[in-house]
Structures are given as structure tokens and as C-alpha cells.
PDB file with SEQRES, HELIX, SHEET and CRYST1 records, atoms N, CA, C and O in Angstrom:
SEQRES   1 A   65  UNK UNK UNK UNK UNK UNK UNK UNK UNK UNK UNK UNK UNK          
SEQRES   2 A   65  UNK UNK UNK UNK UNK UNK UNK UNK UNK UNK UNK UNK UNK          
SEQRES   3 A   65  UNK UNK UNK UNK UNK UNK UNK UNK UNK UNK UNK UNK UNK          
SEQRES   4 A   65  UNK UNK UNK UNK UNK UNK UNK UNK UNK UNK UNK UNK UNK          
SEQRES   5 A   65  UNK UNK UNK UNK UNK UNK UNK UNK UNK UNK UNK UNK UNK          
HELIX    1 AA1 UNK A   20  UNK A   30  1                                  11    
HELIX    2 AA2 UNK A   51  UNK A   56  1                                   6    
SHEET    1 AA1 2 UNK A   7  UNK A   8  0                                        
SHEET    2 AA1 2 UNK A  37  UNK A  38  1                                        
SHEET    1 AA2 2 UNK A  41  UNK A  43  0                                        
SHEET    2 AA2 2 UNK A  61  UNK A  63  1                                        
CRYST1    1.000    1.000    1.000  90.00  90.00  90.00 P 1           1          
ATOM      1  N   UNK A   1       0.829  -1.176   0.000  1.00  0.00           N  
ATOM      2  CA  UNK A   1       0.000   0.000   0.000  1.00  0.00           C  
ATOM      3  C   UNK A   1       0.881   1.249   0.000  1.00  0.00           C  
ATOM      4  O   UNK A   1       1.923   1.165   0.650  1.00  0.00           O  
ATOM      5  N   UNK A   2       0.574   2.585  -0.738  1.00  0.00           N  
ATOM      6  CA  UNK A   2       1.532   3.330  -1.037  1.00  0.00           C  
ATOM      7  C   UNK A   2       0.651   4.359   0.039  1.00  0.00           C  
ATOM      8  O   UNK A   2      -0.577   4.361   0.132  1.00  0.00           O  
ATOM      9  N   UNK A   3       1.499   5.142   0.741  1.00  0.00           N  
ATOM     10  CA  UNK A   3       1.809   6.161   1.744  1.00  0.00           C  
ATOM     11  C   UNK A   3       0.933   7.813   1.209  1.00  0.00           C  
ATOM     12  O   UNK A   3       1.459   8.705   0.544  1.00  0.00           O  
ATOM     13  N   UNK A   4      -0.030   7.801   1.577  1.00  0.00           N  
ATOM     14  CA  UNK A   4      -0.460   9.062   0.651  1.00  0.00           C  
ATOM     15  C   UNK A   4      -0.356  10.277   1.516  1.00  0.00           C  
ATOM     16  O   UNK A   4      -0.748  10.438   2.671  1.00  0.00           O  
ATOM     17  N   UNK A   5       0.358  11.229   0.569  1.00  0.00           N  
ATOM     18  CA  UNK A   5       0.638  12.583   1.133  1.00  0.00           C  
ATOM     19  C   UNK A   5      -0.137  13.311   1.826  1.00  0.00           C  
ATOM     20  O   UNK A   5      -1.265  13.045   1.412  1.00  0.00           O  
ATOM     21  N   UNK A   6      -0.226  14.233   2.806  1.00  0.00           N  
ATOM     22  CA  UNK A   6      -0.828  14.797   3.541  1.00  0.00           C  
ATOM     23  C   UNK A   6      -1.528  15.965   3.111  1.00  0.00           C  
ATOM     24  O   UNK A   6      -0.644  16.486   2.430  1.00  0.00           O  
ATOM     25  N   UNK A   7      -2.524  16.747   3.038  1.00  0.00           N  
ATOM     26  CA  UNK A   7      -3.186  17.718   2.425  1.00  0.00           C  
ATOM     27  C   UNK A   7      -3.212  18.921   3.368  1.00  0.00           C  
ATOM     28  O   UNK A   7      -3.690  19.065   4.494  1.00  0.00           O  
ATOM     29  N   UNK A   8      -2.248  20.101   2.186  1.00  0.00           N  
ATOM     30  CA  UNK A   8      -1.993  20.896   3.351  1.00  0.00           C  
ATOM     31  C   UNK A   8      -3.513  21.874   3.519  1.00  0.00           C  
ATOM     32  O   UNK A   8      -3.934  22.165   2.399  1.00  0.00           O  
ATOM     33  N   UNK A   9      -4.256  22.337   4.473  1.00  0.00           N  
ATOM     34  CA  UNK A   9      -5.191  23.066   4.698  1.00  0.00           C  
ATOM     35  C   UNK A   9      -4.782  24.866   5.667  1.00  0.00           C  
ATOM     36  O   UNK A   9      -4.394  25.273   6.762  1.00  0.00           O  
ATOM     37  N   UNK A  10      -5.162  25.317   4.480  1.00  0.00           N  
ATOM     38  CA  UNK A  10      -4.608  26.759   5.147  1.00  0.00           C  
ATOM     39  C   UNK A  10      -6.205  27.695   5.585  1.00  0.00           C  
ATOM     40  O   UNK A  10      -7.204  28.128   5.011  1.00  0.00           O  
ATOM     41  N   UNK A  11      -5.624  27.630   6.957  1.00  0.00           N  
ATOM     42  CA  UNK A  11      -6.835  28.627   7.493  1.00  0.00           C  
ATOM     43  C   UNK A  11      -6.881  29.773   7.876  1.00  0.00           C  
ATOM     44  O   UNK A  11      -6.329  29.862   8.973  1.00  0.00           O  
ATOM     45  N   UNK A  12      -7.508  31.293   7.299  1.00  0.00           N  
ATOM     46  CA  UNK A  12      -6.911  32.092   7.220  1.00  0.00           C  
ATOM     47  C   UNK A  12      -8.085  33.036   8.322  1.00  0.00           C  
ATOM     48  O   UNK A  12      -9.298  32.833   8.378  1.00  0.00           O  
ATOM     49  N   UNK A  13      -7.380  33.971   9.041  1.00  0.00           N  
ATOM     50  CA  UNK A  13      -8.027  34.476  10.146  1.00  0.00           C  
ATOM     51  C   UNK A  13      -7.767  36.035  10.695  1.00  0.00           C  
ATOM     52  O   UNK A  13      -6.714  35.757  11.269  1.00  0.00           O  
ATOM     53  N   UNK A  14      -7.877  37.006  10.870  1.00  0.00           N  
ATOM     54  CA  UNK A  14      -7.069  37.881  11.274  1.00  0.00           C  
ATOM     55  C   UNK A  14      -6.310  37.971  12.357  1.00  0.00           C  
ATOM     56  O   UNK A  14      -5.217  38.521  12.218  1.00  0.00           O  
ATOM     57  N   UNK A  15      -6.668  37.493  13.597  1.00  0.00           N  
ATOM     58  CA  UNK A  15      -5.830  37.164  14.833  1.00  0.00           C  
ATOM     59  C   UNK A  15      -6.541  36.093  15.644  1.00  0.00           C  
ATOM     60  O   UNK A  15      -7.695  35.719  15.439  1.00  0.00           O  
ATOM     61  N   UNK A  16      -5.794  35.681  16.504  1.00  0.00           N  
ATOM     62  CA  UNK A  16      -6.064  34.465  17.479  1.00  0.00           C  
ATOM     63  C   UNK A  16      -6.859  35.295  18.920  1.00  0.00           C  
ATOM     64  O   UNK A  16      -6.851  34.659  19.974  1.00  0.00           O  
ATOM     65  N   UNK A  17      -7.311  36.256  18.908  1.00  0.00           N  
ATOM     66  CA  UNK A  17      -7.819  36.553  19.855  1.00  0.00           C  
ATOM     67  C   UNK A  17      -9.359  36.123  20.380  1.00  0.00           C  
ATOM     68  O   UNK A  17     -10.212  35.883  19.525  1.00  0.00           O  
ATOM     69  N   UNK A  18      -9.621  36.052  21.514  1.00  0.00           N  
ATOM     70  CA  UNK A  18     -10.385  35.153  21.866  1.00  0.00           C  
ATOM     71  C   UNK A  18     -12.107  35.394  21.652  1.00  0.00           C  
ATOM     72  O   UNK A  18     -12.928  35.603  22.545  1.00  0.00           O  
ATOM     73  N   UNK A  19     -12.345  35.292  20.203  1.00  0.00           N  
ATOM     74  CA  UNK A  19     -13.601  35.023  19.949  1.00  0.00           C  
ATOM     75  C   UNK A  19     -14.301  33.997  19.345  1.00  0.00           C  
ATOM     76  O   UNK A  19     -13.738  32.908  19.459  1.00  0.00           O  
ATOM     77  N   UNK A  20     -15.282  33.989  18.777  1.00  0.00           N  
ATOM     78  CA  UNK A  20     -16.231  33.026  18.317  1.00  0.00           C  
ATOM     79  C   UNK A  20     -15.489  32.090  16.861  1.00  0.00           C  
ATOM     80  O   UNK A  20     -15.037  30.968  16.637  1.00  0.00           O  
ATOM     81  N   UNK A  21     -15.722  33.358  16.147  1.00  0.00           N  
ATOM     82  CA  UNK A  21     -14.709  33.006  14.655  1.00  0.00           C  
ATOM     83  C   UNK A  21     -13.532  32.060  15.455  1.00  0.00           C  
ATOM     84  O   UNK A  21     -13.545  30.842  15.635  1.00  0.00           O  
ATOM     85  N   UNK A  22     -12.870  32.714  15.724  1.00  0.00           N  
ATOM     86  CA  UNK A  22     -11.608  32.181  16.304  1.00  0.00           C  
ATOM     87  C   UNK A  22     -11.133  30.948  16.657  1.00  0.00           C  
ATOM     88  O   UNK A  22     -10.173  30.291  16.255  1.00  0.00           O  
ATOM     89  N   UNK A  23     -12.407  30.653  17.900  1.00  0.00           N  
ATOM     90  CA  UNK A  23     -12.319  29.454  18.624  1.00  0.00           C  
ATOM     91  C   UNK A  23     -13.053  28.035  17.349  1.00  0.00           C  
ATOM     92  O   UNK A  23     -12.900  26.822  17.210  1.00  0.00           O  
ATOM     93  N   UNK A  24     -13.780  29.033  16.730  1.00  0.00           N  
ATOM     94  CA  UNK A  24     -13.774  27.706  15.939  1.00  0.00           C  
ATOM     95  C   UNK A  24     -13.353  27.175  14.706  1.00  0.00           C  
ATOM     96  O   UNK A  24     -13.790  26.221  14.063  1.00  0.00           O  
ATOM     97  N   UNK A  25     -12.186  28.161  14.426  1.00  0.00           N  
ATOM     98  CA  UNK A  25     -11.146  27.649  13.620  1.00  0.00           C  
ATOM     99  C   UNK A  25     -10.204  27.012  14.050  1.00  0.00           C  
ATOM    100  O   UNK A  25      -9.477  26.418  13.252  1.00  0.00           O  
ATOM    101  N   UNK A  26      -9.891  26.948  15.838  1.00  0.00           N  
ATOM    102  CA  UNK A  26      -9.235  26.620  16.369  1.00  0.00           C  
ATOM    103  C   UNK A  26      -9.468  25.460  16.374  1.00  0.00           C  
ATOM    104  O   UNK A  26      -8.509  24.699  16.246  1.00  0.00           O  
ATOM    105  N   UNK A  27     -10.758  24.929  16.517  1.00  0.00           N  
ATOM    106  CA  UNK A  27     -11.992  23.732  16.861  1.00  0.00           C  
ATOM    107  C   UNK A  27     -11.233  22.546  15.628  1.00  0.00           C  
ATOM    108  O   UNK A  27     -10.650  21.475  15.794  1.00  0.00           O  
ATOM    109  N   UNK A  28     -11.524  23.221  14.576  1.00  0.00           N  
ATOM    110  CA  UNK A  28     -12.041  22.938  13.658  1.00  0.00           C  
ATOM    111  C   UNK A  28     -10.019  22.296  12.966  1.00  0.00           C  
ATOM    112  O   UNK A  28      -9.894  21.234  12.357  1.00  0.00           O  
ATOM    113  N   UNK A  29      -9.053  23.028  13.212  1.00  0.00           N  
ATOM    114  CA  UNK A  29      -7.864  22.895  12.818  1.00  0.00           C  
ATOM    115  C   UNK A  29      -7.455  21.705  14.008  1.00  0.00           C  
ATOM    116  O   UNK A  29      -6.654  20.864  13.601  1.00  0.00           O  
ATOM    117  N   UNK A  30      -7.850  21.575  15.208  1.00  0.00           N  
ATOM    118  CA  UNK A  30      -7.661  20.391  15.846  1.00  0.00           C  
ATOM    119  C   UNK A  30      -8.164  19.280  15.446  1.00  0.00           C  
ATOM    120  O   UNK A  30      -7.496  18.247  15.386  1.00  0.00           O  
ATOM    121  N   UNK A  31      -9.252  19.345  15.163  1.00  0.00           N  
ATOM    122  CA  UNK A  31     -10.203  18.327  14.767  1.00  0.00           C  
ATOM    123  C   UNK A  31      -9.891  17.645  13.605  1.00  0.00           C  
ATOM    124  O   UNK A  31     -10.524  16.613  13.380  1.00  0.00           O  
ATOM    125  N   UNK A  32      -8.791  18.118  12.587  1.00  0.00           N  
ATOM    126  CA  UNK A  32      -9.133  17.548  11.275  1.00  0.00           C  
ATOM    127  C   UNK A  32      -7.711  16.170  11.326  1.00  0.00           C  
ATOM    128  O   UNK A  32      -6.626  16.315  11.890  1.00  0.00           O  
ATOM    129  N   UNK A  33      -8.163  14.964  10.588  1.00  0.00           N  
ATOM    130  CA  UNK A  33      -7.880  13.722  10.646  1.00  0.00           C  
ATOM    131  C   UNK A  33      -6.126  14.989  10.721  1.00  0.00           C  
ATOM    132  O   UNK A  33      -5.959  16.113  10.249  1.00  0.00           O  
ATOM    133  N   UNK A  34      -5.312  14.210  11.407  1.00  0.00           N  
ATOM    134  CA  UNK A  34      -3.566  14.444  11.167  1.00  0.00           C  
ATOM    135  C   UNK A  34      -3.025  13.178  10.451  1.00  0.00           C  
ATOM    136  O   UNK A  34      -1.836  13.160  10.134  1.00  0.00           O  
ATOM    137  N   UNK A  35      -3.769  12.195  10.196  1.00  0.00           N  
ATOM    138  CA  UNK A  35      -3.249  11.461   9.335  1.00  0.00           C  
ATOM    139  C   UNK A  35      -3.713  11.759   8.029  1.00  0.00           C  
ATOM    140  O   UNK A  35      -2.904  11.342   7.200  1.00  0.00           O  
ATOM    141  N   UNK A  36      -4.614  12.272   7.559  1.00  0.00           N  
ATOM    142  CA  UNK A  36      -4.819  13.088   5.810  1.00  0.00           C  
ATOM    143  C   UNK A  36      -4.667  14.243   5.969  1.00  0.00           C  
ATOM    144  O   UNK A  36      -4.839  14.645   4.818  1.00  0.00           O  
ATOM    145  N   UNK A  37      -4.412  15.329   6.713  1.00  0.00           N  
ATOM    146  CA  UNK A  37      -4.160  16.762   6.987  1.00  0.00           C  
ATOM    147  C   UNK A  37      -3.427  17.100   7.237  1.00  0.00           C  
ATOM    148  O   UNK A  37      -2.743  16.305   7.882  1.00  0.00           O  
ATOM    149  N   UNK A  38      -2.768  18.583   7.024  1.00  0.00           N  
ATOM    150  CA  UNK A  38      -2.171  19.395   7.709  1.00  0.00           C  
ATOM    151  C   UNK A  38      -2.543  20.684   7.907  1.00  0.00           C  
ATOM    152  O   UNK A  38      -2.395  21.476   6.976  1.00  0.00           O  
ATOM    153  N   UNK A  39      -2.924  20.990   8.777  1.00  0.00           N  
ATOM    154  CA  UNK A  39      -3.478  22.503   9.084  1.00  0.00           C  
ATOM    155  C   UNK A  39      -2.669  23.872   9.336  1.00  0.00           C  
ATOM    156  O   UNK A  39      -2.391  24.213  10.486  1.00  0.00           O  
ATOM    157  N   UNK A  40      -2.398  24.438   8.513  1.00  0.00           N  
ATOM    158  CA  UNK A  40      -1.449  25.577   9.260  1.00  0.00           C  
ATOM    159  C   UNK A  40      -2.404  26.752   8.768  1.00  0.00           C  
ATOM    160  O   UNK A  40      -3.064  26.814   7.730  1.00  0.00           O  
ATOM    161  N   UNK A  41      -2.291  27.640   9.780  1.00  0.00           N  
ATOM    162  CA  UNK A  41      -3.202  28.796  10.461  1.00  0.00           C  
ATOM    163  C   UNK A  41      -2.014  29.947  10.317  1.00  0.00           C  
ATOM    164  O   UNK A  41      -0.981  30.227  10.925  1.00  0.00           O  
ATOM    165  N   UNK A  42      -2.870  30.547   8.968  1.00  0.00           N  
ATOM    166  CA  UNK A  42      -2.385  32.319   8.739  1.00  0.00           C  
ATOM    167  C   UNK A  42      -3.085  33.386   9.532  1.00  0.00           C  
ATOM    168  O   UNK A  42      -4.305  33.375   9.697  1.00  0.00           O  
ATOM    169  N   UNK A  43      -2.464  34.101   9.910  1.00  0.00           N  
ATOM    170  CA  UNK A  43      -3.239  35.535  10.808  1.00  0.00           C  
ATOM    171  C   UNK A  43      -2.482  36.962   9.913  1.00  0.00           C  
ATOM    172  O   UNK A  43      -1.836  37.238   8.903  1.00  0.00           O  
ATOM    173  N   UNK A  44      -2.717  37.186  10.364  1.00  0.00           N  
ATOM    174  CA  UNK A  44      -2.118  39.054   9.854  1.00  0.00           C  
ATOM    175  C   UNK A  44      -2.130  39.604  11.572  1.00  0.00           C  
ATOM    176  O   UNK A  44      -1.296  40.509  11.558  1.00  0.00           O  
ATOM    177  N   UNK A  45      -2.469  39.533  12.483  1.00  0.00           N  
ATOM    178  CA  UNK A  45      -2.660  40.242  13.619  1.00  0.00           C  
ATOM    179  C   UNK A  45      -1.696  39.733  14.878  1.00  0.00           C  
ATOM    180  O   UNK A  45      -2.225  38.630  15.011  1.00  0.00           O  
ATOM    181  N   UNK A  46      -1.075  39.747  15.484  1.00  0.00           N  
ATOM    182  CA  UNK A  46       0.213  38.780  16.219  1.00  0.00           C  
ATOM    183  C   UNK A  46      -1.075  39.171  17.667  1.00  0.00           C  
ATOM    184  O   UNK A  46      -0.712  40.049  18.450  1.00  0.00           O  
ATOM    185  N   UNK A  47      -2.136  38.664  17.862  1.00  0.00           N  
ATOM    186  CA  UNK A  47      -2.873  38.618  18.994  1.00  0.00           C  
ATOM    187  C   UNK A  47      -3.173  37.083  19.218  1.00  0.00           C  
ATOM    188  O   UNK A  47      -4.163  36.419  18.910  1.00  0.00           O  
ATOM    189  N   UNK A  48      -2.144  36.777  19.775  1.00  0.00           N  
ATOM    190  CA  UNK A  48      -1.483  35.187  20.811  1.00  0.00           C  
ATOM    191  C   UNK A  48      -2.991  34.260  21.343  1.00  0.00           C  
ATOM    192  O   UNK A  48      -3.088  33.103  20.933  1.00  0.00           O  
ATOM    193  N   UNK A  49      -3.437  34.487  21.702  1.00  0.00           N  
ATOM    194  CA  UNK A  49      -4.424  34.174  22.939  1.00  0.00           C  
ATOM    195  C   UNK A  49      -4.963  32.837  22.449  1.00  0.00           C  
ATOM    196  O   UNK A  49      -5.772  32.295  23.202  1.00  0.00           O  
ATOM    197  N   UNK A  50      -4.674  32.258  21.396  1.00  0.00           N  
ATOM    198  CA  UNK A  50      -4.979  30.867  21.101  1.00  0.00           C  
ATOM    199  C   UNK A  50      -4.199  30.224  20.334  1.00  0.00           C  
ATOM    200  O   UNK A  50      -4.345  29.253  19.591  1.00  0.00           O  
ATOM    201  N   UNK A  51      -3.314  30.914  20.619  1.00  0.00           N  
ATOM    202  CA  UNK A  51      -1.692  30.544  19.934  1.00  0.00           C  
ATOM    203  C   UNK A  51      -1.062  28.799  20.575  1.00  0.00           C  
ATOM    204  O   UNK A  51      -0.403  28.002  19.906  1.00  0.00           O  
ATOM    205  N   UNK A  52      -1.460  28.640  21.810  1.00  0.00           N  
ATOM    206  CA  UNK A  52      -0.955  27.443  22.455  1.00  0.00           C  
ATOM    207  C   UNK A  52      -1.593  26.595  22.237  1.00  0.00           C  
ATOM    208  O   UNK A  52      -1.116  25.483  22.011  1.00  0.00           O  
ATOM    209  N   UNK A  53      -3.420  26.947  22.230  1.00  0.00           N  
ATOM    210  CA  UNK A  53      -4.208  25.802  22.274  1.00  0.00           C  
ATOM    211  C   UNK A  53      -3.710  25.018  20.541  1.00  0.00           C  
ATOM    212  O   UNK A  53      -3.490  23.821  20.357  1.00  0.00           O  
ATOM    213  N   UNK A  54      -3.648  26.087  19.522  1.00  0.00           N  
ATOM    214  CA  UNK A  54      -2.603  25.467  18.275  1.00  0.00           C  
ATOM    215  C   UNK A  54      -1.348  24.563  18.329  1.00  0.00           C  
ATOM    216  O   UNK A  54      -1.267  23.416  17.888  1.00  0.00           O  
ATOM    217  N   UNK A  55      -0.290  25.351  19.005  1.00  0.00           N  
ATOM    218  CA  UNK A  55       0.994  24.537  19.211  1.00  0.00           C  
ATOM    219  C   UNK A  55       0.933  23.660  19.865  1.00  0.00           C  
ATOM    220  O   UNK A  55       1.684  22.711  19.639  1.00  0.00           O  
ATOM    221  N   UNK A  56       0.083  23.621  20.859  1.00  0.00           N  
ATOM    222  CA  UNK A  56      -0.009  22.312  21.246  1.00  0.00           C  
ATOM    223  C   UNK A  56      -0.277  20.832  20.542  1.00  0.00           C  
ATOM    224  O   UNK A  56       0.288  19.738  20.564  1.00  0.00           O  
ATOM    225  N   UNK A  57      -1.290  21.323  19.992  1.00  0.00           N  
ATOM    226  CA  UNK A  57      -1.414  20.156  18.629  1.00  0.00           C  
ATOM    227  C   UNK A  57      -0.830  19.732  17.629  1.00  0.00           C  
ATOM    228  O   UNK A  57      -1.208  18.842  16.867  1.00  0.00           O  
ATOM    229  N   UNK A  58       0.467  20.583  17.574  1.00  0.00           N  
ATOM    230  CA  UNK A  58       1.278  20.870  16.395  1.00  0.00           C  
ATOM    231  C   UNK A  58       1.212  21.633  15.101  1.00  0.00           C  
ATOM    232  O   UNK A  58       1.966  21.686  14.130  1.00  0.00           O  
ATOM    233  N   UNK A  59       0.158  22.162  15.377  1.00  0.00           N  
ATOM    234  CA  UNK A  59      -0.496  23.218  14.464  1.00  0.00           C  
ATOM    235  C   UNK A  59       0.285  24.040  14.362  1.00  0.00           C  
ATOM    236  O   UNK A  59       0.570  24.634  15.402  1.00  0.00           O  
ATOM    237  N   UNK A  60       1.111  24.527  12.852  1.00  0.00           N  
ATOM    238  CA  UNK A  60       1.801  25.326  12.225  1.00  0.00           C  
ATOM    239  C   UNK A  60       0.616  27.043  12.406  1.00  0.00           C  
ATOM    240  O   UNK A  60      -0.559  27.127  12.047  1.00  0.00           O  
ATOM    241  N   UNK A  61       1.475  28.168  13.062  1.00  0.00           N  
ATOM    242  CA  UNK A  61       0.397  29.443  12.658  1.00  0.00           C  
ATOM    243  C   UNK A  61       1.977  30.437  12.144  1.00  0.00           C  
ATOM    244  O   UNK A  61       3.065  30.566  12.707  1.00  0.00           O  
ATOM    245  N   UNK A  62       1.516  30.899  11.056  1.00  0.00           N  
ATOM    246  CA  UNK A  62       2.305  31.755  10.322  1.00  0.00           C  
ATOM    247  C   UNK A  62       1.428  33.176  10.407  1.00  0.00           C  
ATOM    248  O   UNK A  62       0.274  33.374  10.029  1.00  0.00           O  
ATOM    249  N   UNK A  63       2.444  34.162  11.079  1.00  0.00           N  
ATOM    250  CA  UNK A  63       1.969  35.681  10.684  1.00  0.00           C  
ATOM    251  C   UNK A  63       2.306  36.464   9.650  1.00  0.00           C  
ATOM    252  O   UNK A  63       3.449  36.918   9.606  1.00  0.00           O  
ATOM    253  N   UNK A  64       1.382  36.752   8.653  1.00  0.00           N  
ATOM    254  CA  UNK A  64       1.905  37.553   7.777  1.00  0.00           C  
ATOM    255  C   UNK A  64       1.681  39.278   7.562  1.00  0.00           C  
ATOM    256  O   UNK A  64       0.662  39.946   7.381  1.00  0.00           O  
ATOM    257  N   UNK A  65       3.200  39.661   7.679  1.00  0.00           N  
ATOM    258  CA  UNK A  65       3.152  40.949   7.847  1.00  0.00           C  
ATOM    259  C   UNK A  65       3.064  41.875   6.849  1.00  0.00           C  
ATOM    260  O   UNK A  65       3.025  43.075   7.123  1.00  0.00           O  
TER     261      UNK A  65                                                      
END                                                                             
């Protein structure tokens, strides 16, 4: 059986600060299979506040300035 690549999923947000939108992209980037996924989480806004509940999971978040 051949090894199938992971699908990268980019979720794009303005900051990690603690609202509705937020939490459930957060939800939603934990949740997805890590054996067919990869989730990495773009912001534009460097507002942290759900920055860990990400890294913790291994969730890639890139700020773009």
C-alpha cells in the first residue's frame, strides 16, 4: 500500500484573539484527521491568545506581515 501525502489546509483568520470566529477555527484545525491533513493557520494580527491551544497540537500558525 503506497503512503499518501498529507493535504496541506490553510486557514486564514485575522488574529487568534479570543472570539467566536476564532475558537472555531481553532476547533475545527484540531479536529481535522492528522493522518490526511495538515493545518497551518495564517493571521495578519500577532494577537497570541490561542496561539498554544494550536501549538499544542502541532499546528503550524504563520503571521503575515
Amino acid at each position: 500500500m503506497t503512503e499518501r501525502k498529507k493535504r496541506k489546509v490553510v486557514l486564514f483568520i485575522d488574529s487568534l484573539v479570543r472570539g467566536g470566529a476564532q475558537r472555531q477555527l481553532v476547533e475545527l484545525a484540531r479536529n481535522l484527521d492528522g493522518n490526511l491533513f495538515e493545518p497551518i493557520v495564517l493571521v495578519y494580527h500577532d494577537i497570541p491568545q490561542f496561539r498554544s491551544d494550536l501549538e499544542d497540537h502541532g499546528i503550524k500558525i504563520v503571521l503575515i506581515s
